[in-house]
C-alpha positions as CSV (number, residue, x, y, z in Angstrom):
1,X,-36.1,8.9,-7.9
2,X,-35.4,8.1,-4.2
3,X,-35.0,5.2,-2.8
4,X,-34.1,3.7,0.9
5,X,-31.5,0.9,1.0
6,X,-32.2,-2.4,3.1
7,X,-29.8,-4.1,5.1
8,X,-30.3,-7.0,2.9
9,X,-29.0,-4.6,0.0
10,X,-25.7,-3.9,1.9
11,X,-25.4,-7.7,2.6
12,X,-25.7,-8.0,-1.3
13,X,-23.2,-5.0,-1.9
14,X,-20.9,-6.4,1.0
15,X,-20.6,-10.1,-0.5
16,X,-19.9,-8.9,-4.1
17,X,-17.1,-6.8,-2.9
18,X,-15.7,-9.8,-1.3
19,X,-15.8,-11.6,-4.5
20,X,-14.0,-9.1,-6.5
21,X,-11.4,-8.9,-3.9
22,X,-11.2,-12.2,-3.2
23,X,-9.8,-13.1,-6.7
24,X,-7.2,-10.8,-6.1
25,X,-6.1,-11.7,-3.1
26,X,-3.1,-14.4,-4.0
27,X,-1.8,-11.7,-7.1
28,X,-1.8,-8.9,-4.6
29,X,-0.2,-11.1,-2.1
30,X,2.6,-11.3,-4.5
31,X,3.4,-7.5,-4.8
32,X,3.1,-7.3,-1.4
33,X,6.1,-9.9,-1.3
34,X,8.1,-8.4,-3.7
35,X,8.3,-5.3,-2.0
36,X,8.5,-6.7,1.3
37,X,11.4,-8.7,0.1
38,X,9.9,-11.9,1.2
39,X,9.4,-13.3,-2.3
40,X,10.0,-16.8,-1.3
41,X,8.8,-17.2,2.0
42,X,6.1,-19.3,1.4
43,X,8.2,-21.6,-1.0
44,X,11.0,-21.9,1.9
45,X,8.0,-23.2,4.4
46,X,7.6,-26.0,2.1
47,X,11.8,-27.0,1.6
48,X,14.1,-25.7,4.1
49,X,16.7,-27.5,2.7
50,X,16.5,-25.4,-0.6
51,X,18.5,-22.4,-0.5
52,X,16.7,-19.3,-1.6
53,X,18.0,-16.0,-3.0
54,X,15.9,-12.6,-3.1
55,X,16.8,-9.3,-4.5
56,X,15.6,-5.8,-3.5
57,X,14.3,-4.8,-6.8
58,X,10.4,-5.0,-6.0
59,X,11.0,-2.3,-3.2
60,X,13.8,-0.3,-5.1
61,X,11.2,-0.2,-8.1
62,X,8.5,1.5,-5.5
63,X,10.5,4.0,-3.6
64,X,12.6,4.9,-6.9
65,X,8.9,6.2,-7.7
66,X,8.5,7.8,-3.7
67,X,11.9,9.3,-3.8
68,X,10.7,11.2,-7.2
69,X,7.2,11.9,-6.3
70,X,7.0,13.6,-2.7
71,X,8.8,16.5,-1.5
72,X,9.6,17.6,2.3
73,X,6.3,19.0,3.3
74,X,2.9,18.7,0.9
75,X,0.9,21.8,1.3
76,X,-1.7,24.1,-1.2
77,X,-2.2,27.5,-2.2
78,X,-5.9,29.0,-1.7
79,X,-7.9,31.4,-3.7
80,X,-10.9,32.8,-3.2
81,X,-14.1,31.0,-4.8
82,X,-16.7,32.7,-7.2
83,X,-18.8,33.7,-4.4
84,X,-16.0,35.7,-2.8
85,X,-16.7,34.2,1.0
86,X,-14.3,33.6,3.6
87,X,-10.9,33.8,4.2
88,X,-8.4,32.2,1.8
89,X,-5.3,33.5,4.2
90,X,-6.9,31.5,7.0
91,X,-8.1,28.7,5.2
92,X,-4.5,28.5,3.6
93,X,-2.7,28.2,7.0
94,X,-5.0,25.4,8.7
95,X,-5.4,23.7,5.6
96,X,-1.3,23.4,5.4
97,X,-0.7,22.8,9.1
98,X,-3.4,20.0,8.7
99,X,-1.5,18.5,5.7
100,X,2.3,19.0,7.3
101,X,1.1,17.0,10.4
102,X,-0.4,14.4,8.2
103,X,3.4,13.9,5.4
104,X,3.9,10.5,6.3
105,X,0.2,9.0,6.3
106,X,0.3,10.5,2.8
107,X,3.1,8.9,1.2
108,X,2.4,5.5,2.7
109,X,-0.8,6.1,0.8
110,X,1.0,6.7,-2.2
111,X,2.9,3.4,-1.7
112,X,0.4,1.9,-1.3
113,X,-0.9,2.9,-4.8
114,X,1.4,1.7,-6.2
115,X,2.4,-1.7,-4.9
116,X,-1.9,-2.1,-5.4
117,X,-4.0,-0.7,-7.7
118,X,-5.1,2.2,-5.7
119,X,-5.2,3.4,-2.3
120,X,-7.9,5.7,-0.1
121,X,-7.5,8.3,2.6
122,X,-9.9,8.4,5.2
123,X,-10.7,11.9,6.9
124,X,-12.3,10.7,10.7
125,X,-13.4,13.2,13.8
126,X,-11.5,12.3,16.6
127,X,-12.1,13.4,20.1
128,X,-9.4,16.1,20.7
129,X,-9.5,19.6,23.1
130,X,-7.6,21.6,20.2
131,X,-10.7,22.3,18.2
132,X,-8.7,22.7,15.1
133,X,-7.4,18.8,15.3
134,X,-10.8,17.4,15.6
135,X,-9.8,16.1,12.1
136,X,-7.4,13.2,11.8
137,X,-6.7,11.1,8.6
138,X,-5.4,7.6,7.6
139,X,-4.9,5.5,4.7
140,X,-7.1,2.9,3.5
141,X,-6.1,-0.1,1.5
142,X,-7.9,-0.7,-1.8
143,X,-9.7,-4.2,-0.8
144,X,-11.3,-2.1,2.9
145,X,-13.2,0.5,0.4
146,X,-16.5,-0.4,-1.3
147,X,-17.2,0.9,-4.5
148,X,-19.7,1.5,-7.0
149,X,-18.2,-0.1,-9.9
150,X,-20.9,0.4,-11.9
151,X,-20.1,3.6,-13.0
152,X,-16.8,5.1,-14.3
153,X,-16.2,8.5,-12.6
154,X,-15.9,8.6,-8.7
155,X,-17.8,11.7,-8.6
156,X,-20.9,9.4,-10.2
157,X,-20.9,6.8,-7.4
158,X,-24.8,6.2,-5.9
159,X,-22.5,4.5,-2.5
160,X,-19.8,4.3,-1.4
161,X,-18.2,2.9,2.2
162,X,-15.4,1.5,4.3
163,X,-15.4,-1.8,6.1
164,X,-13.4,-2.1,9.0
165,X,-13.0,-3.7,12.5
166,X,-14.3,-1.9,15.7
167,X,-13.0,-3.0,19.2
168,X,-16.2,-4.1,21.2
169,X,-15.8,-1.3,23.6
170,X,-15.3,1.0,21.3
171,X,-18.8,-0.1,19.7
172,X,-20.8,0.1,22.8
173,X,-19.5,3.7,23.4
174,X,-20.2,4.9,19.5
175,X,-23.4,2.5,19.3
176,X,-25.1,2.1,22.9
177,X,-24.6,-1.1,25.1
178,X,-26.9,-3.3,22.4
179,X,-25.9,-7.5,21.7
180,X,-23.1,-8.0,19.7
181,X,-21.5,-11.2,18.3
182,X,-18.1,-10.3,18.7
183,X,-15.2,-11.7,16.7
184,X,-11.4,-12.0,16.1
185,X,-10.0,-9.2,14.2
186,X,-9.2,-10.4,10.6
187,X,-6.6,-9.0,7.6
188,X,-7.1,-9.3,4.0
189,X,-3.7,-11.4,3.9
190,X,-4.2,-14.1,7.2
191,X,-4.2,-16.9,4.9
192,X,-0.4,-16.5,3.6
193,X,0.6,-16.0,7.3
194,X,-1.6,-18.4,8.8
195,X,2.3,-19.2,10.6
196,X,2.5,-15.9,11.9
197,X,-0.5,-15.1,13.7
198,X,0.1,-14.6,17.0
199,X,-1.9,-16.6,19.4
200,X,-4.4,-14.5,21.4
201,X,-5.8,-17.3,23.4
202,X,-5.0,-15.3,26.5
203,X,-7.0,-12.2,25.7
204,X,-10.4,-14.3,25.3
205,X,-11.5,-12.6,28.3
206,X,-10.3,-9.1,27.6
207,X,-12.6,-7.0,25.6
208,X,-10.2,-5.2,24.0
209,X,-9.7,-7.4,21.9
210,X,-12.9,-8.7,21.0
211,X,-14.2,-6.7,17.7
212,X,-17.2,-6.7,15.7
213,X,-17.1,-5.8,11.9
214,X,-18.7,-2.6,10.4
215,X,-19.4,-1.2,7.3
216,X,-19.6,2.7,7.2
217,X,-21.9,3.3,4.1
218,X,-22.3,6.5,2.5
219,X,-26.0,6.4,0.7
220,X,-24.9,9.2,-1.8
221,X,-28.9,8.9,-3.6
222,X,-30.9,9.4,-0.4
223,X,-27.7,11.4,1.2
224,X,-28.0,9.2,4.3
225,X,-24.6,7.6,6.3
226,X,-25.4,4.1,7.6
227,X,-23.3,2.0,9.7
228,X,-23.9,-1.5,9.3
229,X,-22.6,-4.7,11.2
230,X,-23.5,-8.3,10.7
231,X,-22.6,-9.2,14.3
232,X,-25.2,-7.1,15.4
233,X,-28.9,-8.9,15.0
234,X,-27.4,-11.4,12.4
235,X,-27.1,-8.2,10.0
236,X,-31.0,-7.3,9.7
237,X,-30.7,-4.2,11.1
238,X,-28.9,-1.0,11.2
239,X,-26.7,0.2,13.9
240,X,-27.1,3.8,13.3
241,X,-28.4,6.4,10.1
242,X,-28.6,9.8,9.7
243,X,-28.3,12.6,7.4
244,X,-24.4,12.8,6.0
245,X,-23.3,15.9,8.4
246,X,-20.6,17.0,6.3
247,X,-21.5,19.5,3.4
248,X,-19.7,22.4,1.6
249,X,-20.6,25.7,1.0
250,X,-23.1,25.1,-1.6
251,X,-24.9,22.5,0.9
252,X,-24.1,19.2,-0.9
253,X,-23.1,16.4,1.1
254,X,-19.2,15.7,1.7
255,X,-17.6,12.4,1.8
256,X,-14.7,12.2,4.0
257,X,-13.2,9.4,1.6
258,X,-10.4,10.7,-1.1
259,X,-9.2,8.2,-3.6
260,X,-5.4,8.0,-5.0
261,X,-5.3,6.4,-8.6
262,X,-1.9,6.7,-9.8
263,X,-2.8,4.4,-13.1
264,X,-6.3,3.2,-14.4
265,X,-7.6,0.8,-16.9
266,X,-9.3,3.0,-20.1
267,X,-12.1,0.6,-19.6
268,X,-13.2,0.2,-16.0
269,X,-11.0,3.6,-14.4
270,X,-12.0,2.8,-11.1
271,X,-10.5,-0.5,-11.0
272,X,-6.8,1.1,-11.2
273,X,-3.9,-0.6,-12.0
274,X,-0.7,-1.7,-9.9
275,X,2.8,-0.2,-11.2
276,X,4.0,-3.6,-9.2
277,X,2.4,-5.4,-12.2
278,X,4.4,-3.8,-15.1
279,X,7.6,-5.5,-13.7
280,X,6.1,-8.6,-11.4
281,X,6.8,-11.3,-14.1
282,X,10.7,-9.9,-14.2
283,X,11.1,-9.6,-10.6
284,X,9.8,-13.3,-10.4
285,X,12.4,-14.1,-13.3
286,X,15.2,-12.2,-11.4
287,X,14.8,-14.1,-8.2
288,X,14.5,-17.5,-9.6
289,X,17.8,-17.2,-11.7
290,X,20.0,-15.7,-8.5
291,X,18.4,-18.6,-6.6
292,X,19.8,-21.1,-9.1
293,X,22.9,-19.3,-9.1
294,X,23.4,-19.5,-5.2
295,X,22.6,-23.3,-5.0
296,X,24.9,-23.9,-8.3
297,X,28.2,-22.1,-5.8
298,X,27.6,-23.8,-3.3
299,X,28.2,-27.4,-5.1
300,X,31.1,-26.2,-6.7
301,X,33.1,-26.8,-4.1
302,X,36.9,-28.2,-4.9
303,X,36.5,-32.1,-4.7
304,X,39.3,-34.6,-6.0
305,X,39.6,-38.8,-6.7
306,X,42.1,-39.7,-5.0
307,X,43.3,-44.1,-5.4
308,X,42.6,-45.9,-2.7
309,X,45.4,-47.2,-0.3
310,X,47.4,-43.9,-1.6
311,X,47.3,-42.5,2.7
312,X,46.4,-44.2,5.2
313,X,43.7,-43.1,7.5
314,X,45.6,-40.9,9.9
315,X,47.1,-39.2,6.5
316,X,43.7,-39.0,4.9
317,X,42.1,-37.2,7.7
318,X,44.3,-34.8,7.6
319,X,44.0,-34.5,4.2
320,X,40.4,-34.2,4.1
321,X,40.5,-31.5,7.3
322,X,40.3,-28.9,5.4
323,X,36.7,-26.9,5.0
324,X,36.5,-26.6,1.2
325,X,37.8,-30.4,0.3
326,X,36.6,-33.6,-0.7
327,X,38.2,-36.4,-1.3
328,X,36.9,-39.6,-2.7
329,X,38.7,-43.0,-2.7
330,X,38.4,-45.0,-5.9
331,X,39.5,-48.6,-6.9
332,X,40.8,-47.6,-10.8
333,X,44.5,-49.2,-11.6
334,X,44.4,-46.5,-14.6
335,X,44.1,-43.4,-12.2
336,X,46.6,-41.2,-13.8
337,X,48.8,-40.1,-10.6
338,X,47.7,-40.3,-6.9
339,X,44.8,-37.9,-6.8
340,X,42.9,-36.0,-9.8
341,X,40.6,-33.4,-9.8
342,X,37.4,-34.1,-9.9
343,X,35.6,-32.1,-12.9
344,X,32.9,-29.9,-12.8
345,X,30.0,-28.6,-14.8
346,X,30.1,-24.8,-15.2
347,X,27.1,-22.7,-14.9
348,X,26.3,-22.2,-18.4
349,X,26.2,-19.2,-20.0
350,X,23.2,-18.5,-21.5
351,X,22.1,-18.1,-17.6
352,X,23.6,-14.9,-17.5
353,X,22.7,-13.7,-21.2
354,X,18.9,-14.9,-19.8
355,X,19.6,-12.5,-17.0
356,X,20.6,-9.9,-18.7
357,X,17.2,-10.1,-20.5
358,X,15.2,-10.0,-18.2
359,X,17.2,-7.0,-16.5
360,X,16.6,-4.8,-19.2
361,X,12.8,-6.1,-20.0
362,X,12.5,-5.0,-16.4
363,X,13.6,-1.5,-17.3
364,X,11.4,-1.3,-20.2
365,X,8.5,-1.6,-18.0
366,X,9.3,0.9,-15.5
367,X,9.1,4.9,-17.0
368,X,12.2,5.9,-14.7
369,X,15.7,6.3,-16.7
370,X,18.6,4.1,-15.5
371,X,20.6,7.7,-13.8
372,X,17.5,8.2,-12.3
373,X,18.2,4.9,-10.3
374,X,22.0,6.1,-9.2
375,X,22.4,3.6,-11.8
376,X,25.7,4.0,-15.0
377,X,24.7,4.3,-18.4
378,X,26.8,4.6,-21.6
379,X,24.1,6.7,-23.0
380,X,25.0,9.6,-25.0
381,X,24.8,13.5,-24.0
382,X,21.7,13.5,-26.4
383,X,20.0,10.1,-25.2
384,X,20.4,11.4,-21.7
385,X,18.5,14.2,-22.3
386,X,15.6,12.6,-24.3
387,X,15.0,9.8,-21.4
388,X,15.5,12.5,-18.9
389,X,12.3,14.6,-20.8
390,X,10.1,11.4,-20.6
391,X,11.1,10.3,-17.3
392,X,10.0,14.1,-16.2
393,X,7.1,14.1,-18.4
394,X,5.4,10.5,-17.2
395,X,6.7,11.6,-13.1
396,X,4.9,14.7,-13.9
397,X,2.3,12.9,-14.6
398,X,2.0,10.5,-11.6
399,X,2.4,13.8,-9.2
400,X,-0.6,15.5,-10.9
401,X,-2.3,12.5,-9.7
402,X,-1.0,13.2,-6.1
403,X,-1.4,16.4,-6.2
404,X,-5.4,16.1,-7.0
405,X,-5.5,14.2,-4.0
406,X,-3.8,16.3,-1.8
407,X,-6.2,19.0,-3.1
408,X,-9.1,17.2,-2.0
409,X,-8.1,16.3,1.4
410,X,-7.5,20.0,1.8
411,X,-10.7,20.2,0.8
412,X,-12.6,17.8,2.7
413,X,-10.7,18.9,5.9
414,X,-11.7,22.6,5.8
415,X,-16.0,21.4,5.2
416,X,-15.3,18.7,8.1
417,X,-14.0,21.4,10.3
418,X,-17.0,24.3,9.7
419,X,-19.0,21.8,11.1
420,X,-17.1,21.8,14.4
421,X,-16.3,25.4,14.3
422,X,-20.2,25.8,14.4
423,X,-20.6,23.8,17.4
424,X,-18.8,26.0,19.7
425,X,-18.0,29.6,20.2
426,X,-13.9,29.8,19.0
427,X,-12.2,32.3,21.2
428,X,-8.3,29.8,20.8
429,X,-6.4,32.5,18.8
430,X,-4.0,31.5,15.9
431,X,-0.8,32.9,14.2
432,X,-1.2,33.1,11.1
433,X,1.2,35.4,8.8
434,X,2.8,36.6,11.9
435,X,-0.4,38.1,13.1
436,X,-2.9,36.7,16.2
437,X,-5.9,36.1,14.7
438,X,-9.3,34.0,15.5
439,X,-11.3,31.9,12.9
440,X,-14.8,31.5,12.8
441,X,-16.8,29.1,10.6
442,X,-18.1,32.0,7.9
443,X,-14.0,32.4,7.1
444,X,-14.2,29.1,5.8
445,X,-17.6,28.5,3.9
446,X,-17.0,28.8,0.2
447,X,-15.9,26.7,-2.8
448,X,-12.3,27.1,-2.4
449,X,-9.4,27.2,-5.7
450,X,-7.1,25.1,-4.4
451,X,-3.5,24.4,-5.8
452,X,-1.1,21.6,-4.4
453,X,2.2,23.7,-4.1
């Protein structure tokens, strides 16, 4: 059965999303810090006078998994659907030119699921002469994309949308000149870096930097898209609806939205999971023991007890000149000789048997082998081999996941692009196989078999 959803309902849908991500926010905070290699920077804001040591595992642990996962260029193979339409050759090419322009946006999206528990890319029209880039794409971060987490498999969702910030200008010219409430741009993370924001007080006037949010709903029951903004008459009404425009060759609608999961929970899939987790709880361990470490070398410097009247002041400054020094004067009748080191407490050594712990308890949870790393082992011929097969086996695994989503963009991108290739009459010639060629929008229309190479 049909039904028509309300403002009020996206307000609902808006403000539980909210929720869910806003009980994340601090533990995703701290991924993000451990890959940015600012673990401690909000414990340093609080005691500068506490010397704090941070390693480069949290980022090593991520791109070891990048290094392994994307090749030079990501492209597909195309065969022909069962209705034996269009033009796999064609479709092939711009599909592959689309997705070599685009390498970079797609592994930052692959970082990014991984440092979080999943990532989106975003297929947009942009406004572009070349008829055949009228199709950008950019990566979304997990918290921006609203879900229906009600059901367990992304192809059931009844909604889904992105929520994002639109300049004001940008909104009259998409919307019409109606009354907005504009605001400051927010992020997800302003609240950790609160002491870095930069202070815009200058711009008040400039409306380029005045934004108002929106929510771009997708109404996948009544195949409507809606765009939503609660600066625009306090939220009540709608900016803008219509019929999704974007459909595939069988007619059903097509949403320019492409999820990454490179690890779900059996329970609830579409929550994901980060691969930042497995090792967080080590990395934190890691840190906190080199930090000791650091402060513990720096106060064992050489000091000595020296008995008072031993040098005279002129003497004792020179004595005490040098940078690593310290001498301190004493009134004891049984100091053994004229000066006597003063003793120190060694680090003890169950600090580095702890740390060796924790190193290897952070290997355990990541699937990579040590020599995968760069890293020495003492591992026999035989052991190599075996954690070189699972290593394979579980990377495999994670670029299946990638390539599934490189096989829907490709997807998405040609059923976007028919509907631009309708709107005009193509006479731009391509090369395609060393032969000039045109495209029309009939050499595109079918349910394509598509293949990440």
């Amino acid at each position: 059965m049909s039904y028509r959803i309300k403002p009020a309902t996206i307000k609902t849908i808006l403000s539980t999303h909210d929720a869910y991500w806003q009980d994340k926010k601090r533990e995703l905070y701290q991924y993000k810090s451990a890959y940015d290699t600012d673990f401690w920077d909000r414990e340093r804001l609080n005691s500068d006078s506490q010397l704090t040591i941070q390693t480069s595992d949290g980022y090593g642990y991520i791109e070891s998994y990048i290094a392994s996962l994307f090749s030079r260029n990501p492209g597909v193979i195309i065969k022909r659907g069962l209705r034996g339409k269009g033009d796999p050759r064609k479709a092939q090419a711009l599909a592959n030119d689309f997705l070599v322009g685009n390498r970079e946006q797609l592994e930052d999206t692959a970082r990014l699921a991984l440092i979080y528990p999943c990532s989106f890319i975003k297929l947009l029209p942009v406004q572009s002469t070349d008829v055949y880039k009228r199709v950008d794409l950019t990566s979304v971060n997990c918290w921006d994309i609203i879900l229906d987490r009600d059901v367990k498999r992304y192809k059931d969702m009844r909604f889904i949308g992105h929520r994002y910030f639109l300049p004001l200008h940008d909104a009259k010219a998409k919307f019409g000149a109606k009354q907005y409430e504009s605001i400051e741009r927010e992020n997800y993370f302003d609240q950790y870096k609160a002491h870095n924001n930069e202070d815009m007080s200058g711009y008040e006037s400039e409306e380029m930097f005045h934004y108002i949010e929106i929510v771009e709903f997708y109404d996948l029951v009544d195949d409507r898209i809606i765009f939503w903004s609660p600066q625009y008459s306090q939220g009540d009404k709608f900016l803008f609806e219509e019929i999704i425009p974007f459909r595939d060759a069988a007619g059903e609608a097509v949403i320019p939205i492409v999820p990454l999961y490179f690890n779900r929970k059996p329970d609830v899939p579409l929550e994901g999971y980060s691969s930042m987790k497995r090792v967080y709880d080590q990395l934190y361990e890691t840190n906190l023991i080199r930090t000791f470490q650091a402060n513990a070398v720096r106060k064992a410097s050489r000091q000595y007890i020296v008995k008072r009247g031993t040098f005279d002041e002129e003497s004792m400054a020179q004595v005490t000149s040098g940078i690593d020094g310290l001498f301190i004067e004493i009134d004891d009748d049984d100091l053994a000789g004229a000066i006597r080191a003063m003793p120190q407490n060694p680090t003890p050594p169950e600090l580095q048997l702890y740390y060796d712990q924790v190193q290897r308890d952070k290997d355990k949870g990541s699937i990579l082998a040590p020599f995968t790393r760069g890293e020495s082992s003492r591992s026999s011929a035989t052991e190599i081999a075996a954690l070189a097969a699972y290593s394979s086996s579980e990377i495999g695994r994670l670029a299946r996941e990638r390539d599934a989503t490189i096989e829907r963009i490709a997807k998405v991108y040609l059923d976007m692009l028919v509907m631009y290739l309708d709107e005009e009459n193509i006479t731009d010639t391509v090369v395609i196989d060393n032969a000039v060629t045109t495209v029309q929008r009939d050499d595109l229309i079918e349910n394509w078999v598509i293949f990440a190479q």
